[in-house]
N, C-alpha and C positions, 0 to 999 in steps of 0.2 A: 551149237547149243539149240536143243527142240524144247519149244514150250507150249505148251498145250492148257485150256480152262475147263472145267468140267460144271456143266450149266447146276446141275443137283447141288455139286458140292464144291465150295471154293477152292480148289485146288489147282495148283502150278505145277506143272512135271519139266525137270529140267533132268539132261543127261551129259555129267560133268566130272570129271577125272574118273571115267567108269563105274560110276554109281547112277540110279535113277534116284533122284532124289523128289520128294512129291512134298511139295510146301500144302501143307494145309491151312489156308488162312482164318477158318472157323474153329472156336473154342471146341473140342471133342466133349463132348454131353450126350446125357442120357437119351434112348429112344432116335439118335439119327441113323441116317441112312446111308453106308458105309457103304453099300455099293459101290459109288463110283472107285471108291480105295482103294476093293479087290480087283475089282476092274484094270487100273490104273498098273497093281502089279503082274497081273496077269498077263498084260500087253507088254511090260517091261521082262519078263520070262519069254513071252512067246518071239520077241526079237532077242535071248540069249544074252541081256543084261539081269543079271543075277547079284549085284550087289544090289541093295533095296534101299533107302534111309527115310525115314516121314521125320519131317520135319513140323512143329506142333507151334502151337501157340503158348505165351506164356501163362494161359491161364485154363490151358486141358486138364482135365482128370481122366481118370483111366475106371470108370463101371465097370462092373464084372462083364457086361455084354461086350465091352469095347474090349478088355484084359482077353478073352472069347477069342473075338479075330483076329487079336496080334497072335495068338496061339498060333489060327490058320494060318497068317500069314508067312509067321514063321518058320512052319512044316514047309507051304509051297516052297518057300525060296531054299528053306535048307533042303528039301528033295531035289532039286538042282544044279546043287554042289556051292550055295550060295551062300551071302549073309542078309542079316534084318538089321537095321539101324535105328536108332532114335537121335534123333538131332534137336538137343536147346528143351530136353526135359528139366519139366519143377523139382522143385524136393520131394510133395507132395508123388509125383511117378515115380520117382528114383523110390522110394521109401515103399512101394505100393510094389515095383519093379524087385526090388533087394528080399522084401519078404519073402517074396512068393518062389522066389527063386527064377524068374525071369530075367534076371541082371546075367545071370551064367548063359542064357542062350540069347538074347538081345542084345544086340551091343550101343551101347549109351556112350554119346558123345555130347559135348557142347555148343557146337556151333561146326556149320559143314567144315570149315576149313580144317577142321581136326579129323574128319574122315581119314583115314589113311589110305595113301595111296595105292591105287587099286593093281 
C-alpha cells in the first residue's frame, strides 16, 4: 500500500484492491485549487490504474466549478477503459449528483469497503 501527501492539498493516495483511492481530507469548497486532484489522477492513469475513487469529507459540497472537474475527471478515466468513484458522499452530493444525472456516470458508494472488487 503507497501513500503519498500532497503539500497544496490534503490529500492521501492509497492503492488498495485495484482502485486508487485519494482521501481528501479538506471540506471541497468554492474557489480551491483542485490541481493536485487531477494531478493525483493523472499519475494514477499514467501507471494503468484506472479505477479512480475520491474519497470526500462529510461536509463537501459539490459548486458548479467542482461538479466541472468531476466531468474532466470522469471523461479522463472513462477514456481509459476506466471508472470514477465517490466514496462517503452527503445527501446534499448524492441529491446534487441524481439531478444532474451524474449518478449514471459516477459511481456513488458508501464507504471504501463497498468498492467492488476490482
Amino acid at each position: 500500500m503507497q501513500q503519498q501527501q500532497s503539500p497544496a492539498m490534503p490529500i492521501e493516495v492509497v492503492y488498495q484492491n485495484g482502485y486508487q483511492i485519494i482521501r481528501i481530507a479538506q471540506t471541497l469548497d468554492r474557489g480551491m485549487d483542485l490541481s493536485p486532484l487531477r494531478s493525483c489522477i493523472e499519475q494514477a492513469l499514467a501507471q494503468g490504474i484506472n479505477r479512480v475513487a475520491l474519497s470526500l469529507t462529510p461536509d463537501s459540497f459539490l459548486y458548479s466549478e467542482i461538479l466541472a472537474h468531476l466531468v474532466t475527471y470522469y471523461k479522463m478515466v472513462n477514456a481509459q477503459g476506466g471508472s470514477l468513484w465517490i466514496v462517503q458522499a452527503n445527501e446534499k452530493i448524492l441529491f446534487i449528483l441524481e439531478t444532474i444525472g451524474l449518478s449514471d456516470l459516477i459511481h456513488i458508494v458508501p464507504s471504501e469497503d463497498a468498492l467492488p472488487a476490482a
